[in-house]
N, C-alpha and C positions, 0 to 999 in steps of 0.2 A: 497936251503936256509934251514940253520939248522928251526927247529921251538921248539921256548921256550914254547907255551904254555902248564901249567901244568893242566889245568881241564880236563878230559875226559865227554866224553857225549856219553852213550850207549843205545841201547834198547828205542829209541824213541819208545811213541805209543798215541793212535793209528797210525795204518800205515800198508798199504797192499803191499803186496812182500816190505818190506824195502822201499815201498815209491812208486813203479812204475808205483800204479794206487793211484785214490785219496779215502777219505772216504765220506760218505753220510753223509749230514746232510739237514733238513729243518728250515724253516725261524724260528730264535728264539727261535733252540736249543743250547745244549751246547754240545761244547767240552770239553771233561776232557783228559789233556794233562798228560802221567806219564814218565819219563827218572829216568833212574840210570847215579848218576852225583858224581864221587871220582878223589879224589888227591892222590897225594903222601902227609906222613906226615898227619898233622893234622889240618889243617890252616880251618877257618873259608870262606865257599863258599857260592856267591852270587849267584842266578839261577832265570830267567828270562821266559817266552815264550813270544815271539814275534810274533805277528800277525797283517795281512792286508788284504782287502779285494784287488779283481782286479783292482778295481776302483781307489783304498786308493792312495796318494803318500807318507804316511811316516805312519811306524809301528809305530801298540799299543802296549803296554808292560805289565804281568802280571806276578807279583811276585810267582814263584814255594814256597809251602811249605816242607822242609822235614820230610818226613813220619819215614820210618825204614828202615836201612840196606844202604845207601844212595841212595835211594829210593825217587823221587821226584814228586811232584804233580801240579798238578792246571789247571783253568777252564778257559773259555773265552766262548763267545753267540756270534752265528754268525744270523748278524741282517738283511743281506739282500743278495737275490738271486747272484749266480754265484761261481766263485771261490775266496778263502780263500788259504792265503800261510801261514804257520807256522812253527816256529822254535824256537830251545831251543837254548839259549846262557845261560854261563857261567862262572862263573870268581873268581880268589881267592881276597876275600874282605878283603884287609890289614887292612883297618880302623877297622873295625867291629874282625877281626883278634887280631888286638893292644889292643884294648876295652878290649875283652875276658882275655889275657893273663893279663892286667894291674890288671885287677878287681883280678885275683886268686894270685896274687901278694900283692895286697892290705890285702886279706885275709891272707892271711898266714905272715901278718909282715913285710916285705918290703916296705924297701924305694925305690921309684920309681921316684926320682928327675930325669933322666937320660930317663927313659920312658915316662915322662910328655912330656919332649921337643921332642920327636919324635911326640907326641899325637899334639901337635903344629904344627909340621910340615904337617901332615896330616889334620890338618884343615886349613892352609893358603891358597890352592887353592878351598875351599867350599864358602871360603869370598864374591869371586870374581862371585860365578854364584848363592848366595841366597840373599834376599832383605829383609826388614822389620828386626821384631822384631829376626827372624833367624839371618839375619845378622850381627845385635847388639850383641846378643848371643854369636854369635860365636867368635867376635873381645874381647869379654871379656874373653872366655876360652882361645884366642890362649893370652893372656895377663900374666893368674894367671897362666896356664903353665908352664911360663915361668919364674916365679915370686917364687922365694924360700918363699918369707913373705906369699906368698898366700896357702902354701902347702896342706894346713889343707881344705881347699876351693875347692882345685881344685882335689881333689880325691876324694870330695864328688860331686861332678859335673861329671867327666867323669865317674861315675858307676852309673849315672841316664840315666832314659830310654828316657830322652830330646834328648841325645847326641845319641843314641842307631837307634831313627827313623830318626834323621837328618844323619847320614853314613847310613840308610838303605836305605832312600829316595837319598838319592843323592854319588850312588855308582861309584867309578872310573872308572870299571871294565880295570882294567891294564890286558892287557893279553890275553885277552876276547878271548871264544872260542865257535865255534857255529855247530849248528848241520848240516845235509844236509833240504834243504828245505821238506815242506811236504805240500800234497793243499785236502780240504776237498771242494766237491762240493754243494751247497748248492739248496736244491729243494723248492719250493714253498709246502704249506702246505701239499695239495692234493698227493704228494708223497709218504707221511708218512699215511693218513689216507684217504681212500675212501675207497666208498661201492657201488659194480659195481649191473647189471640187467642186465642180457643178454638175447634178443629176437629175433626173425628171424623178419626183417619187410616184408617180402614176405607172412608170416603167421600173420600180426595184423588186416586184416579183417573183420570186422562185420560179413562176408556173407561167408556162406559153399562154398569151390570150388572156390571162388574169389580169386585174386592175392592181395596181401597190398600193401599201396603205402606209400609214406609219412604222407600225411594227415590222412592216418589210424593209422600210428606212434604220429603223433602227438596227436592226439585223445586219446592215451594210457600215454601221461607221467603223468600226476596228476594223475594216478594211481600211476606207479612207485614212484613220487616225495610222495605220502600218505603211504606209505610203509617206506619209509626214506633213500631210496638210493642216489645218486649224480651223480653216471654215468650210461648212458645207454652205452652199447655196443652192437656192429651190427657185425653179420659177415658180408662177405665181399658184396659190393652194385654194383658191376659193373657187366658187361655183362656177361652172362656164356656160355662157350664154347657148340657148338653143335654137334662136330666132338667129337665120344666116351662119348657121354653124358652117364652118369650113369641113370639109372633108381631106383624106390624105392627100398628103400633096401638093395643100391649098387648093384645092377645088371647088367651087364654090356651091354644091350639091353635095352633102352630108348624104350618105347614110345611114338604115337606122343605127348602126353599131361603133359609127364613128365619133371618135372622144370629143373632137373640138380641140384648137386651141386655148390653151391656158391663160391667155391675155385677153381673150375674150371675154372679160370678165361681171360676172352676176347674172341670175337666174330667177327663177322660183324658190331657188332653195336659197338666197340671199345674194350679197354684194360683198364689199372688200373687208367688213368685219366678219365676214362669215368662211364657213373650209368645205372644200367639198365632199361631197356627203362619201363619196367612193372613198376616200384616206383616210377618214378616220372621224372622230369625235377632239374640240378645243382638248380637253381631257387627254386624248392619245396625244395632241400637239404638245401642248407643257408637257406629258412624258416623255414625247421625242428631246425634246427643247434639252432636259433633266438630263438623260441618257447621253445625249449630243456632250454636255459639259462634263460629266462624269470621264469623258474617252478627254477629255482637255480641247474639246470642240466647240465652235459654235453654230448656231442655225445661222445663216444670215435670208430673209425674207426680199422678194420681191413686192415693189412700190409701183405700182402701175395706175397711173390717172387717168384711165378709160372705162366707159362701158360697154358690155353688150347690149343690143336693141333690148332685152328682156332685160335687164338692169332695174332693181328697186326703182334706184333715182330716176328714171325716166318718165313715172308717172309719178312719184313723190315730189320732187325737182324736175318739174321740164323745163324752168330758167337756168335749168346749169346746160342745155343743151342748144344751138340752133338752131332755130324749125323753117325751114323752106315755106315757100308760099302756098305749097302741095300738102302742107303737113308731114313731110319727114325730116326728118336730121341726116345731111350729107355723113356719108360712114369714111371713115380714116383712107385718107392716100397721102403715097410717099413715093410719085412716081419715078416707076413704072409699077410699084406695090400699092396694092389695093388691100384694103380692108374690111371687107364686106359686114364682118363679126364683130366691127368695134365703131362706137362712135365719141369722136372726138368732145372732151369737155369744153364747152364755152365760153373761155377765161374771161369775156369781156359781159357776160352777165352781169344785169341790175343789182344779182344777187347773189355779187360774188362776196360779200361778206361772211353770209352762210356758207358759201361752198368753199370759202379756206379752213373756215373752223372744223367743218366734214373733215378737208381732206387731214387735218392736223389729228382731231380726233381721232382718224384711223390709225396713224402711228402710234400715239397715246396710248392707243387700246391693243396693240402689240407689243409696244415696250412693255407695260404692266405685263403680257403672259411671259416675258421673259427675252424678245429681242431685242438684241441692242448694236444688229448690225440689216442697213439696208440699202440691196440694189436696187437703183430707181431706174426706171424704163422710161427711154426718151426724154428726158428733162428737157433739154433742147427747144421740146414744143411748147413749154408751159413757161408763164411769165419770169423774167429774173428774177425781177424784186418780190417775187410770190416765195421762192426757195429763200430769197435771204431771210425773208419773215419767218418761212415755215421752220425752218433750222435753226435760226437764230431761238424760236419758241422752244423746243426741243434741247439744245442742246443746255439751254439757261435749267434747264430741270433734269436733267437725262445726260450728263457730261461724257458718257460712256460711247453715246451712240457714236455709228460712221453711218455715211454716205459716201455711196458710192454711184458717182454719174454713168448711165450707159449712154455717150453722146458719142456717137461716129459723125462728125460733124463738123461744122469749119472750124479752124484751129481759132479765132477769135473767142467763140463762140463755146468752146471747151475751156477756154482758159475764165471769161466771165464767169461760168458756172463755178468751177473751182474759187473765185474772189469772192464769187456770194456765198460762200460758206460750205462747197461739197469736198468732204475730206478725201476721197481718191476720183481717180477717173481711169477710165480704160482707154486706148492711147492706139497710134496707128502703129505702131510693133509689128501687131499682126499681119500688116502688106509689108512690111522692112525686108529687103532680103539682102540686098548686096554690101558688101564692106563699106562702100562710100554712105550708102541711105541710113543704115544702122548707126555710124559714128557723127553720123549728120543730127540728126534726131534725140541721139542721148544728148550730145552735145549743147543744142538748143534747149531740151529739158533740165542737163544739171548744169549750164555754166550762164545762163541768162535770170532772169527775172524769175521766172517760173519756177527754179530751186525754192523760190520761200513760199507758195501756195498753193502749185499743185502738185500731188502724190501720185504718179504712173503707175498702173496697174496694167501690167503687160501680160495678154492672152494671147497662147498661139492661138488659139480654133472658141468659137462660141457656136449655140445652140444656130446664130443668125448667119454667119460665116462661116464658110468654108473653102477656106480662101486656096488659089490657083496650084501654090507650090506644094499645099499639103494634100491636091486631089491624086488619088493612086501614087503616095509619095512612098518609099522604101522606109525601114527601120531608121537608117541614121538618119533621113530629113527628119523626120519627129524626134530623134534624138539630140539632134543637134539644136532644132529650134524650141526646145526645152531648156535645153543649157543654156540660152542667149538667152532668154527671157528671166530664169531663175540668178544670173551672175550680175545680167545687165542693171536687174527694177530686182526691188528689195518687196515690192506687191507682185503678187502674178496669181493664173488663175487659168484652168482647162476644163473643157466640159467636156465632161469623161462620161462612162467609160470608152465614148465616143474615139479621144485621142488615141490614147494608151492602148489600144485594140484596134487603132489604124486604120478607122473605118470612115472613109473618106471618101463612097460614090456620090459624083454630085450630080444633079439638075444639068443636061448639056449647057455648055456655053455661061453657065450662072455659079456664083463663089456661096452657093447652099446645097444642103443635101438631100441625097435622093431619098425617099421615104424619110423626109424631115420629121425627128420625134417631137417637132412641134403641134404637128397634127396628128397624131398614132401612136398610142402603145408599144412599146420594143423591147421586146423581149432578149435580156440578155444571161451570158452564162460569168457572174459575177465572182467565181471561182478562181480564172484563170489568172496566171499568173506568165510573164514573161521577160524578155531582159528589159524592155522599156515599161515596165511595172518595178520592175527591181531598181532600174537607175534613176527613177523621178523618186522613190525612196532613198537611194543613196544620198540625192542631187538636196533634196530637204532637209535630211540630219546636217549634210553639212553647210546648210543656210543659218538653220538654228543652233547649231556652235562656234559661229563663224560671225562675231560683229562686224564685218567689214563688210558682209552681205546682208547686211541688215539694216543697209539705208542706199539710198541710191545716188543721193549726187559728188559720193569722195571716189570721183574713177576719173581714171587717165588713159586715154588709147596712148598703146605705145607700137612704134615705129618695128613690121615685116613685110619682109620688101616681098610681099605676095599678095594679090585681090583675094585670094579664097583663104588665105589665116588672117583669124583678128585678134587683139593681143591688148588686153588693160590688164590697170594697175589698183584693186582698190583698197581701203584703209578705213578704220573705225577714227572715232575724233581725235583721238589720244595714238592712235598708232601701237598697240598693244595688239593689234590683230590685223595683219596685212595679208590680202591672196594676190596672187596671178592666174588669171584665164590666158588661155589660147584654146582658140577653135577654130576648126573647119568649117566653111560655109559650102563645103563639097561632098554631095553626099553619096559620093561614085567614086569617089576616084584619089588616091592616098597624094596627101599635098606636104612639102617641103617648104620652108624657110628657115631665117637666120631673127631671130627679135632681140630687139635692143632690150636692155634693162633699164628703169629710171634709179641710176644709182643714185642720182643726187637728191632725190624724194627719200632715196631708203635709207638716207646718210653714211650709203659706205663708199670706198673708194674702187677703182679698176684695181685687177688684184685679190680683192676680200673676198674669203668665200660666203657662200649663203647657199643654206640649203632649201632646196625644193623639195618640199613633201607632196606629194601628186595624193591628194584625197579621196583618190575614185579609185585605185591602184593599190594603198598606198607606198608605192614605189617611195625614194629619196635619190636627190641628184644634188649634189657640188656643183653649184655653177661660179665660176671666181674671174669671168668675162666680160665685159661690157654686151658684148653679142652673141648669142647661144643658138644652138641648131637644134631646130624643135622639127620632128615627124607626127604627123597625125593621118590615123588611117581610117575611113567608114564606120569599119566596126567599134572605135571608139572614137567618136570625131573630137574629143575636148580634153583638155588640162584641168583641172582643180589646183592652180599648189598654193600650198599656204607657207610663205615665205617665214624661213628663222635663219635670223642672222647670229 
């Protein structure tokens, strides 16, 4: 069938691959919708987005503005969890069309007797679907219209803006032409904004040489929760394999007294639905779980899709495994890292149908005791379209959960994962160090593509990492790469008490640590309290009364003329909460500069004052300059201010 429609609809956005995954959003943002929308000719076009949520059964409607070039715009607030479908319609608006040419008609001298009664005819069928004083209205224009005595009347009526909103409110759309659908999936707050703590509970102890259990974890969160973070994270809790247990160090000869790593996972005593026996009883776990939310926390669980040789599945399932011609299953390399402890699952098994429902089942069977947050270990290695499944399963029943990717890996390769459905990722932040790399990198994260699907989760230090600048670093390097992480990324996340007690011997020549408590028990004194225990407290309260720190892609570097100060701008959607950072990227040595302000973001002029409130301080400073002279010294290498004008 021929097709008459003449609007065109191009260049929807946002929109990932043209549509084939969806965008992120959480509770009670906005989308801002843009299409380039032309005709042929010049006729006056109506332009629409349409949107629903999954639940809805009939679309809302929100009138596009046009910008330049035709060039279209406008917003919609998605108000509650799950999936959002959206589309741009468009249509040539005759009425609004006839308005237009009447009026340049009227101006230029023309008698438009013969235009009136078309302008008649286009309002006889508005009669019939407006009520009231509208439809009064209108039965008297489509009247004098008509009415040559009236003429004088009725061309000062059809170029009022009365007539103007009634064809704008209540359009024909004859023709109407629509886009392909597009669906934006909406997360519960904590997707956009958490601040992770990651601990070993095998290591929270009181006692040298004792194992933790839960109640030792327990014991530990009103720490955590006085610090200001929201999730604990665990590595993995279940039984660890004893066949090739690793020894401290990674040594590939255990001793008898040596824990194993944690990833090394499943035993005698069970596999990934099971805990291990030293932490406690499922029972002590939902009381942690219980206890954890009580402090306003949550547990967030490690997802780890490997086994140890002694692993259930190994003799229950040997199709989920490889098996050599020798009869063994090659063990995990990531060269130059070996895996001696763990053996790689078999994605390309006969009988991989069973082993997605396994592995889904295991989640299942953790949400039910109460998690609803989880790191997944190496995703990277295991099939895409396996996570789109597995998530997609989960999240259609379970709309709470997160995912969170641990993928150090090529940037392609993080970004698919994030498209197939992982709601954060961890990010290379943690090697960023110089002015130019850091503004490079956020930049790419919030001003490209990647704003609508992936969530940066910026960690200075992981359990795996221990990267160059943070080895033997002084107080303000960890100070300071705290504060770039917490201002920068609206997610972040330390594995403590590792950081905050600045314990950073490493491996010679290697960005891991020495007595890594991946393989060992470590005994710590969980009492201590010092200034960078006090200011990742400060640095948190004021994340969480601060919307502007509470998403990551409304920032602006702004212009100081020094390599080692760096200086943004950021903003919540509505502009009702504005900060400025400045920071030292010098963790020696007191640094000077002059920083521009973005007055014309903040809509004042050169001249007006605006006060600085320095949040860490809280000092207050007048600045009524375009360019202001900021000092920053070691002992406190960073700004806080929350701008009021």
């Amino acid at each position: 069938m021929l097709n008459q429609k003449r609007v065109l609809i191009d260049y929807v956005s946002p929109s990932v691959n043209c549509g084939e995954f969806y965008i992120k959003r959480v509770v009670n943002e906005i989308v801002n919708i843009d299409a380039n929308v032309l005709a042929d000719g010049h006729d006056v076009l109506g332009v629409s987005v349409l949107y629903k949520h999954e639940n809805d059964k009939t679309w809302k409607e929100t009138r596009m503005k046009l910008r330049h070039n035709d060039e279209w715009q406008a917003s919609f607030k998605v108000e509650k969890q799950g999936f959002y479908t959206y589309k741009v319609e468009a249509w040539v608006d005759y009425a609004l069309n006839w308005r237009y040419g009447l009026i340049r008609k009227i101006n230029d001298g023309q008698h438009v007797v013969s235009e009136l009664l078309e302008g008649a005819e286009l309002i006889k069928p508005l009669i019939e679907k407006v009520n009231g004083e509208v439809k009064t209205y209108l039965e008297h224009l489509h009247r004098i219209f008509k009415s040559e005595n009236d003429y004088g009347e009725a061309i000062t009526e059809a170029a009022k803006d009365r007539l103007y909103k009634i064809f704008f409110d209540n359009p024909a759309k004859i023709l109407a032409n629509t886009s392909k659908d597009y669906q934006v999936y909406v997360d519960r707050k904590k997707a956009r904004f958490s601040t992770w703590y990651e601990f070993f509970p095998r290591s929270a102890s009181e006692h040298d040489g004792v194992h933790g259990t839960f109640n030792d974890c327990a014991r530990l969160l009103p720490r955590v929760k006085s610090m200001g973070f929201d999730v604990v994270y665990f590595p993995p809790i279940h039984p660890i394999g004893e066949v090739n247990r690793k020894g401290k160090n990674n040594t590939t000869e255990a001793k008898h007294d040596d824990v194993g790593s944690c990833w090394g996972i499943g035993s005698q005593y069970g596999g990934h639905k099971d805990i291990h026996p030293q932490l406690g009883s499922l029972d002590d776990f939902k009381s942690l779980i219980q206890a954890a939310k009580d402090n306003n926390l949550e547990i967030a669980m490690d997802y780890a899709l490997q086994a140890a040789p002694d692993h259930p599945w190994v003799k229950e399932h040997p199709k989920w495994f490889k098996w050599r011609p020798d009869g063994t299953v090659q063990y995990a390399e990531n060269p130059p890292k070996k895996y001696q402890d763990i053996l790689p699952i078999y994605w390309e098994s006969e009988d991989h149908e069973n082993l997605w429902k396994e592995c889904l089942d295991i989640l299942m069977y953790w949400i039910d005791c109460g998690i609803k947050i989880f790191r997944v270990d190496n995703p990277h290695t295991k099939p895409f379209y396996f996570w789109n499944w597995i998530i997609s399963q989960v999240k259609a029943k379970h709309q709470d959960v997160i995912f969170l990717a641990e993928a150090f890996t090529a940037p392609k390769v993080m970004q698919q994962l994030a498209k197939q459905g992982y709601t954060q990722s961890y990010t290379y932040f943690t090697w960023r160090e110089s002015k130019h790399d850091l503004i490079q990198y956020v930049e790419e994260l919030t001003k490209t593509e990647l704003r609508e699907y992936m969530q940066p989760n910026f960690w200075p230090n992981t359990p795996d990492i221990n990267p160059y600048h943070l080895q033997g670093a002084n107080e303000s390097k960890h100070i300071l790469r705290y504060a770039l992480a917490a201002t920068l990324s609206s997610s972040i996340g330390i594995y403590g008490p590792v950081f905050e007690y600045m314990l950073s011997k490493p491996l010679l020549g290697k960005e891991e640590y020495l007595n890594s408590e991946k393989f060992q028990i470590t005994h710590y004194d969980w009492s201590i309290k010092n200034k960078l225990t006090t200011l990742i407290a400060k640095i948190n309260y004021i994340r969480n009364h601060n919307p502007a720190l509470q998403q990551t892609n409304n920032i602006k570097f702004c212009d100081i003329h020094n390599d080692n100060l760096m200086a943004f701008y950021k903003w919540n959607d509505d502009r009702t909460n504005e900060i400025f950072v400045v920071i030292s990227l010098d963790s020696h040595n007191s640094q000077q500069g002059v920083v521009q302000m973005p007055l014309y973001d903040l809509g004042v002029n050169p001249g007006d004052n605006i006060e600085m409130h320095d949040l860490i301080t809280d000092s207050r400073y007048n600045w009524n300059n375009e360019w202001n002279f900021v000092e920053l010294q070691p002992t406190m290498p960073f700004h806080i201010f929350k701008i009021n004008k």
